[in-house]
N, C-alpha and C positions, 0 to 999 in steps of 0.2 A: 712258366715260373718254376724255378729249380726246390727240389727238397730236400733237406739231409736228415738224417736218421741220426736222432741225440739223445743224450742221457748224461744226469751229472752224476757224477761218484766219488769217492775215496779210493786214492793208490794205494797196492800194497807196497811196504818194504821188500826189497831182493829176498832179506832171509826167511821173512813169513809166507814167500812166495816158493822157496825152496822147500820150508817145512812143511807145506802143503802141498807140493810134487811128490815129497816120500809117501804121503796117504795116500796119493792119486795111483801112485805104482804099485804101492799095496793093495790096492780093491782092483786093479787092474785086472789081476787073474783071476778074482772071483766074482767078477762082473766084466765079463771082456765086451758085453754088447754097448757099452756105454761109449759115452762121447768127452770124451776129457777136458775142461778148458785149460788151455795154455798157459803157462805161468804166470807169462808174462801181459795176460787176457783177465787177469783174477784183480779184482776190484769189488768194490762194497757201491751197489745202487743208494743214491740217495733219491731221484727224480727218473724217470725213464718218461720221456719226450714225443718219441716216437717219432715220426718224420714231419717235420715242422718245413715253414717257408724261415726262407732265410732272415729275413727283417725281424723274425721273431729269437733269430739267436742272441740280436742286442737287448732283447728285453732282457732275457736270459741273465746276461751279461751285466748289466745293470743292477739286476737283480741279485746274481750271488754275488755282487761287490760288498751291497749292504749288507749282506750276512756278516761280514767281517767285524763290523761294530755290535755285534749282539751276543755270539760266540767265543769261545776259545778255544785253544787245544786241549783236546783229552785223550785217554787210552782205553780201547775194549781189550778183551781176552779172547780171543778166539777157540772156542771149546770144541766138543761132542760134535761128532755127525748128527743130523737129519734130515728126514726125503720131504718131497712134495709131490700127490696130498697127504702120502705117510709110509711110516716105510715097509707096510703091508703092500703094498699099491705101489712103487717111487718110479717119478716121471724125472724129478731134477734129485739131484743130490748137494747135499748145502752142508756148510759149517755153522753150527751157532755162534752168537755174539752176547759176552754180559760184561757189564752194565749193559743194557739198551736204552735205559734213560737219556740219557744226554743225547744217544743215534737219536733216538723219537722228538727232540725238541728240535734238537738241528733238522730236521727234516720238517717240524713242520713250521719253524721261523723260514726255512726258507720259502715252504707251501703257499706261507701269510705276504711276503713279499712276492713274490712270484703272480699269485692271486691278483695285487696291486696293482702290477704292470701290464695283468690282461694276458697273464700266460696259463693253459689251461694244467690240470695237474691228474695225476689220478685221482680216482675217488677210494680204491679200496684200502682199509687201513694197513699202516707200515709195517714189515716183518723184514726186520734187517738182519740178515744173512748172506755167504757169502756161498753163493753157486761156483760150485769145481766137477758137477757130471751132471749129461741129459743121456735121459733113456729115451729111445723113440718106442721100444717094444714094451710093453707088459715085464716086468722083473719077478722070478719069486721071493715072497718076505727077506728080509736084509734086515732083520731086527738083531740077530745073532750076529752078524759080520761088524753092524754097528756098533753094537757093545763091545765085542772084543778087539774093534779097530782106532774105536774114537774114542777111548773115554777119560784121556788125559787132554791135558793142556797143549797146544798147538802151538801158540804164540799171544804174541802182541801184536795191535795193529794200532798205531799213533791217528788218530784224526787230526789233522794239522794243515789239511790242502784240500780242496774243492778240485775237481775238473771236469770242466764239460765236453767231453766225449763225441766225436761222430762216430757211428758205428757202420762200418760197412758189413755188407753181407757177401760172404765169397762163398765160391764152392770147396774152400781148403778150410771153413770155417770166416769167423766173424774176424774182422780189423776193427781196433781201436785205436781212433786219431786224435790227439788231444788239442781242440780247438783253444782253450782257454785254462787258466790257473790262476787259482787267491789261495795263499796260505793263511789260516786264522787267523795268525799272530800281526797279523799286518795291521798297522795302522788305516782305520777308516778314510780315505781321502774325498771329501765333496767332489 
């Protein structure tokens, strides 16, 4: 039985993907041990899947269709750097998102639907953020670089498209293959 590795998320736009390359290049020389993701790699997790059988992509599938009748399109702001588990310590490097209201209900309407069709979900609570660096080493504190690097606005990111994602795993880094797509705005179709 075959497995694929999935996850559903929000695309960026080109240009929120560009204005978050100029950060990347920026923290570049003063964190060269880092691992960059790709511009064109930069996405907002809503669901991370994990390696599921394939029969369970239609649940999936089914699944974020309904989302479409519950939600609509909205806009975050894409803000401030921060690390994880902080930026004393930083393993992942992330951008913050506000509003997160509406990220947190979209995530967990589709949780409540998902749940329904017998698709399993995480358990830990949502922190919607957008990962752009992995450190594999130990980092020293980044609180100064972060202040002085992030502390204006970044962009816009439209929520307006769902995509459930395969994620291959290379040695050149991660591929993302976009198996499926619902834009909000679409009418619900039984």
């Amino acid at each position: 039985m075959s497995l694929v590795r999935v996850f559903l998320g929000i695309p960026l736009p080109r240009q929120l993907q560009g204005s978050i390359n100029v950060i990347q290049r920026q923290l570049q020389t003063e964190i060269p041990a880092a691992r960059w993701v790709d511009p064109k790699n930069l996405h907002l997790t809503l669901h991370f899947f994990g390696e599921i059988e394939q029969e369970t992509l239609e649940k999936i599938r089914v699944s974020v269709l309904s989302v479409i009748g519950c939600n609509r399109p909205f806009q975050v702001e894409v803000k401030r750097l921060g690390a994880f588990p902080n930026q004393r310590r930083p393993r992942i490097i992330w951008l913050d998102l506000e509003p997160i209201d509406q990220l947190k209900q979209l995530h967990q309407d589709c949780s409540n639907l998902l749940h329904q069709a017998g698709v399993a979900t995480e358990s830990r609570p949502y922190s919607p953020h957008l990962t752009i660096g992995r450190l594999r080493q130990p980092q020293p504190d980044l609180t100064d670089l972060f202040h002085s690097v992030g502390r204006r606005r970044i962009g816009t990111l439209p929520v307006d498209k769902l995509i459930l994602y395969e994620s291959r795993l290379l040695s050149s880094g991660a591929e993302h293959i976009p198996l499926f797509a619902v834009n909000l705005d679409e009418i619900d179709i039984p």
